[in-house]
N, C-alpha and C positions, 0 to 999 in steps of 0.2 A: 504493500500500500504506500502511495509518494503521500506524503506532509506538507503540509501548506506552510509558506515562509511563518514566520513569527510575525503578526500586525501590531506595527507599533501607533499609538497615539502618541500625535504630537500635538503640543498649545504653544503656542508663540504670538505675540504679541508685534515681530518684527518678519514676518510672511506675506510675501509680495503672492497675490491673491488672484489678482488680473481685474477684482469689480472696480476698485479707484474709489474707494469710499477711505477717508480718512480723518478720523475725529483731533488728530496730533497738531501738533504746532504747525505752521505754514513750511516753517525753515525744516522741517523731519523728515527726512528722507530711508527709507528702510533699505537696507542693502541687501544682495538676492545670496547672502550668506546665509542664513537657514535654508532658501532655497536649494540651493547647492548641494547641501551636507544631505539633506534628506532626500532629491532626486539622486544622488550618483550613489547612495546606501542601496543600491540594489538588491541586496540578499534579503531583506525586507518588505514587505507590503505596507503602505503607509496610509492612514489617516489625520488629516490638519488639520486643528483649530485654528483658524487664523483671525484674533481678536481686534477689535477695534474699539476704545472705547468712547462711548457715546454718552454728552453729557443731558442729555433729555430724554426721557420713557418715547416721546414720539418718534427717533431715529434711530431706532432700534432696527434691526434685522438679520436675518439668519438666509445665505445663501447656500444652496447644494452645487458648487463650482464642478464639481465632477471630476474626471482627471484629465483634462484638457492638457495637462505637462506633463506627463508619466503616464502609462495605463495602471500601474502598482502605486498610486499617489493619488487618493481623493482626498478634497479638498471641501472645507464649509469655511465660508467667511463669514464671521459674526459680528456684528455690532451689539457690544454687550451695556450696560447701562451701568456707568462709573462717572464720580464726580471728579472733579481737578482738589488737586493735592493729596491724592489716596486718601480722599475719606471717605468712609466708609467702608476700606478695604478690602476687609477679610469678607462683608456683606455679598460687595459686588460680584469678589470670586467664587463666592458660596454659590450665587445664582448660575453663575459660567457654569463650576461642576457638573451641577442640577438637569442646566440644557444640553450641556455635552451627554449627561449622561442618559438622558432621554431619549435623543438623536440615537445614539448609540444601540440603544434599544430597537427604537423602531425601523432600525436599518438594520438590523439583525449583525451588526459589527461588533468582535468578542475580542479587543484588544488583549495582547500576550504582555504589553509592558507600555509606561506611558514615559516621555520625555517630553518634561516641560523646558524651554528654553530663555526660562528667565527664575532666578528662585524668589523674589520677594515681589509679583506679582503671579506670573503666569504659572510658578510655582505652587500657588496659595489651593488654586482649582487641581493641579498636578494631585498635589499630595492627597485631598480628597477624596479624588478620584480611585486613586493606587486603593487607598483603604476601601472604599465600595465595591471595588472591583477584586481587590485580593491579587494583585500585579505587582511588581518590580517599579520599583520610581526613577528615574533619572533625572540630573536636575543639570542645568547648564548657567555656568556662572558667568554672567557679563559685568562687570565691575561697577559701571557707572551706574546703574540702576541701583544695583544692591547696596553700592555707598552711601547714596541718599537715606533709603530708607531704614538701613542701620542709625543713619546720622540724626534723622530727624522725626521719629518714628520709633523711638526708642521701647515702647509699650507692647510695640511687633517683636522683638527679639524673641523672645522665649516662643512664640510660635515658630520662627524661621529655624531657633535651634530642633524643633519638634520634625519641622520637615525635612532639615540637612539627616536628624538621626534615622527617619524614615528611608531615607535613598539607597539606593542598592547601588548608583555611584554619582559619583559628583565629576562634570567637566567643567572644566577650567578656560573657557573660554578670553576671558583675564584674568592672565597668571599670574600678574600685579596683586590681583587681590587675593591671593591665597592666606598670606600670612595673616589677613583681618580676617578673612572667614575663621580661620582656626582661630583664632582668639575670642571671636563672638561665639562660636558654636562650639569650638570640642573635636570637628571632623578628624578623622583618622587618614593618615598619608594613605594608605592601602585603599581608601576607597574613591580616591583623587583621580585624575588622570588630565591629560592635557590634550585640547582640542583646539588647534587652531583653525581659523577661518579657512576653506579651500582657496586655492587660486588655479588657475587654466595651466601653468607651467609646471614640468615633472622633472627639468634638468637645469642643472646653475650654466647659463651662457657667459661666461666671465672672458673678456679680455684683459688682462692685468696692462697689456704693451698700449693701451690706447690712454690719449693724452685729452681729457675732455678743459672744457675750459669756462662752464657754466655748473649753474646750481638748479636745483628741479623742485619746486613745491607743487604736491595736487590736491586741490582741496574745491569745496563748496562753498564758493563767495559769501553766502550770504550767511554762510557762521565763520568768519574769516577771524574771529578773534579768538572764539573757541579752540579754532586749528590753530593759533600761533601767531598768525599772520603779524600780526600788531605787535608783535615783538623779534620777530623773523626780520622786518623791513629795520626797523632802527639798527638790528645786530648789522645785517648785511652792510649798512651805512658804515659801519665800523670797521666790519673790514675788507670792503674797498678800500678807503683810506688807507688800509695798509697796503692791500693788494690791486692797481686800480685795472686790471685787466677782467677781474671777477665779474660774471653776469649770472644775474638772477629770471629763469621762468616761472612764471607764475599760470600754470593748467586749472582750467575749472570754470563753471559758468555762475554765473547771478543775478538777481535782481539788480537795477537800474542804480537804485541807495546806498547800498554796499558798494560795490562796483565804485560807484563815485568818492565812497568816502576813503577807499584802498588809492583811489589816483592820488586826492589832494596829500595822505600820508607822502606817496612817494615823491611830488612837489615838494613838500614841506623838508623832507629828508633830501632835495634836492639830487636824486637818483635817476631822475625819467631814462638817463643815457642806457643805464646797465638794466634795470626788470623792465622787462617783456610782460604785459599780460597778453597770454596765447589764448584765451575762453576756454570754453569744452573740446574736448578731442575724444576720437573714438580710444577703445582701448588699447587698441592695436597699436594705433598712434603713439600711445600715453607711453606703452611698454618702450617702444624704438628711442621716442625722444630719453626715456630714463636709460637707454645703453648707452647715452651718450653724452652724460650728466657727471660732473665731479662726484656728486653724493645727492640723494633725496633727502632734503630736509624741511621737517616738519615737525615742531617742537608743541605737540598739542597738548590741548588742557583735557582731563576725564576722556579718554578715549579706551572704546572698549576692547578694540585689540587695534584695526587699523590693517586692512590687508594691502595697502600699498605697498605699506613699507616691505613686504614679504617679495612681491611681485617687483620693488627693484633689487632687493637682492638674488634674486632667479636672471635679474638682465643682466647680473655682475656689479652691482653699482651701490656703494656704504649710502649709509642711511645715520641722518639725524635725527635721532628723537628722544621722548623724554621720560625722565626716572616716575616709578611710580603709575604708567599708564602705557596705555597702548600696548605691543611689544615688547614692551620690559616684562623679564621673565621666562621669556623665549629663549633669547640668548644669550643666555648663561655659560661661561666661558667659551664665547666665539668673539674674537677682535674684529668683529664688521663694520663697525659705526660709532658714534660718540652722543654715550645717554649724557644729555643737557638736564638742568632745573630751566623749566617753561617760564618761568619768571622772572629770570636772571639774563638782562639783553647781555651783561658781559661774559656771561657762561656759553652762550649761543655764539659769539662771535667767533669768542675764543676757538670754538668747537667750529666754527665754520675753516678758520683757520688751519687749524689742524688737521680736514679732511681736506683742503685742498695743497698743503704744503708736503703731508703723507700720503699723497693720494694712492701713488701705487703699491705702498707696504698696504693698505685697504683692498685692493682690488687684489692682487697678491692671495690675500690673506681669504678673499672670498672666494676664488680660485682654488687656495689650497684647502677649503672648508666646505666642497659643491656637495662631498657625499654626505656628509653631517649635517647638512641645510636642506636634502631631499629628506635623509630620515626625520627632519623633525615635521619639516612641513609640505613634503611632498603628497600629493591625493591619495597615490598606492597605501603610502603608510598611512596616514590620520585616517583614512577607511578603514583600511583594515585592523587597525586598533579598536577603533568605534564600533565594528564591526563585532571584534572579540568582546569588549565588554557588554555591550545589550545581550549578545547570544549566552554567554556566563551566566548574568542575570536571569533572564527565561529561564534557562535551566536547572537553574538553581532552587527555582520556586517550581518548577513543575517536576523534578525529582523530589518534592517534600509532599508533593502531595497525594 
């Protein structure tokens, strides 16, 4: 007799859905990284909650998206009813469980395990669920989210330790925030694991012998300060001064406001000569221009992992970014780039400096580092890791029973 894959539910709150209903902020943009991770998880059958939350009973909705992306990937977009500032929190996710678990029912769908992909929201219906259903929990930790509501939210704690002890495993999506998790909760290494964002590239393209003579930042205009930007352009002012052959691009599109208000900086900083704003480029685009970049830098504030940075070190090319967030974490003893304080224009310059005065002991060094830089973040492997731990799970619980 053949076995039906293991169906996993998924709840995520950042699932690019296809309906274009979005209760978030204007500047929020979801990246197709959950996407990703759950279409290319093949050995699985998949079902998605994909949340929206909506701050009125009247815009509510519950869509059956079907599998329009996948044939093993259905999908419902929900519009769940949540107010701003998580109040109400644990309410609002009470009711998601609820419909999820109704849905569930009348579609005759018998989840084997569920992964929620946020722990102090999408988390809250996760763990719920897991208990009603008698399933394996998985939780997926994005830092910035979870920061917050550790920080300000403190009354939630003891719940979130409830659901971290519940998990059958926890990924680490930002690996920055490990060491808080474990301090607010207790988690145990053993039940940790590391998942970074996928990216399209499987092999490190490194030229060490090429002599670039610019800087590469990619980001979304209209949260240009969020990324750095506002403190990227003063460093960079600093040292051209020293170096005046330095050029800075600047990729990425925005609104009209920002956009203008990123010019008058670079006026005021007197720079127009050296940064380029290039707009949007395709990806394809994004990857060439970064083989051909001193270093990617991008010194952002609360980023939850940041898969650019990953994507220029696959084109060969050191990366700036910053302690505490994004990709810190990741690379842990590999000499690729130079972790910056995001708040410190002299710490960024300094660091700008640096990658372009050693540029080729960097390039070099990412070169000598290509098979260490697939294992940690190449698709074969983060699959297939992800792979082993949901399937361990399952199993685990259905040999107990």
């Amino acid at each position: 007799m053949c076995s039906r894959p293991p169906l996993i539910l998924h709840i995520s709150s950042d699932y690019i859905d296809g309906l274009g209903r979005h209760a978030a902020h204007r500047n929020w943009r979801p990246t197709r990284a959950v996407n990703n991770l759950i279409v290319a998880a093949e050995g699985f059958d998949h079902v998605v909650f994909s949340l929206r939350r909506q701050p009125s009973p009247f815009r509510l909705f519950l869509t059956d998206m079907g599998t329009a992306e996948r044939k093993n990937v259905r999908v419902f977009a929900y519009g769940h009813l949540g107010l701003p500032f998580g109040i109400g929190l644990f309410c609002s996710f009470w009711m998601v469980a609820r419909t999820i678990r109704r849905v569930l029912h009348e579609q005759q769908l018998r989840p084997d395990a569920v992964h929620a992909h946020r722990l102090t929201f999408d988390g809250i219906a996760g763990w719920l669920l897991a208990r009603s259903l008698d399933i394996p929990l998985f939780i997926s930790i994005r830092g910035e989210v979870e920061r917050k509501v550790f920080r300000f939210k403190p009354t939630y704690r003891p719940l979130m330790r409830r659901i971290v002890r519940r998990a059958t495993g926890i990924f680490y999506v930002s690996a920055w925030y490990a060491r808080a998790l474990e301090t607010y909760t207790g988690v145990e290494a053993a039940r940790t694991h590391l998942l970074p964002n996928l990216v399209a590239e499987t092999s490190v393209r490194a030229n060490p012998s090429h002599s670039p003579t610019y800087f590469l930042t990619v980001l979304n205009l209209n949260i240009w300060r969020k990324k750095g930007l506002d403190r990227l352009l003063p460093a960079f002012a600093k040292a051209l001064a020293h170096s005046p052959s330095l050029r800075l691009g600047v990729i990425g599109g925005g609104d009209c406001g920002p956009t203008a208000d990123i010019r008058d900086l670079i006026r005021q900083l007197g720079i127009e000569h050296a940064v380029h704003l290039e707009g949007g480029l395709p990806n394809a685009s994004v990857r060439e221009r970064m083989r051909g970049a001193i270093a990617l830098v991008l010194p952002s504030h609360h980023e939850t992992f940041g898969m650019v940075y990953v994507e220029a070190l696959f084109a060969g090319t050191p990366i700036l970014y910053s302690r505490g967030t994004g990709i810190d974490g990741f690379l842990n003893g590999l000499d690729v780039g130079v972790a910056v304080d995001p708040c410190r224009t002299s710490d960024i310059s300094r660091a700008l400096l640096e990658l372009s005065e050693h540029n080729v002991h960097y390039r070099e060094t990412i070169f000598a580092s290509g098979a260490e830089l697939v294992r940690r973040f190449g698709r074969e492997n983060v699959l297939r890791e992800y792979e082993r731990v949901i399937r361990a799970g399952v199993a685990h619980v259905q040999g107990a029973m």
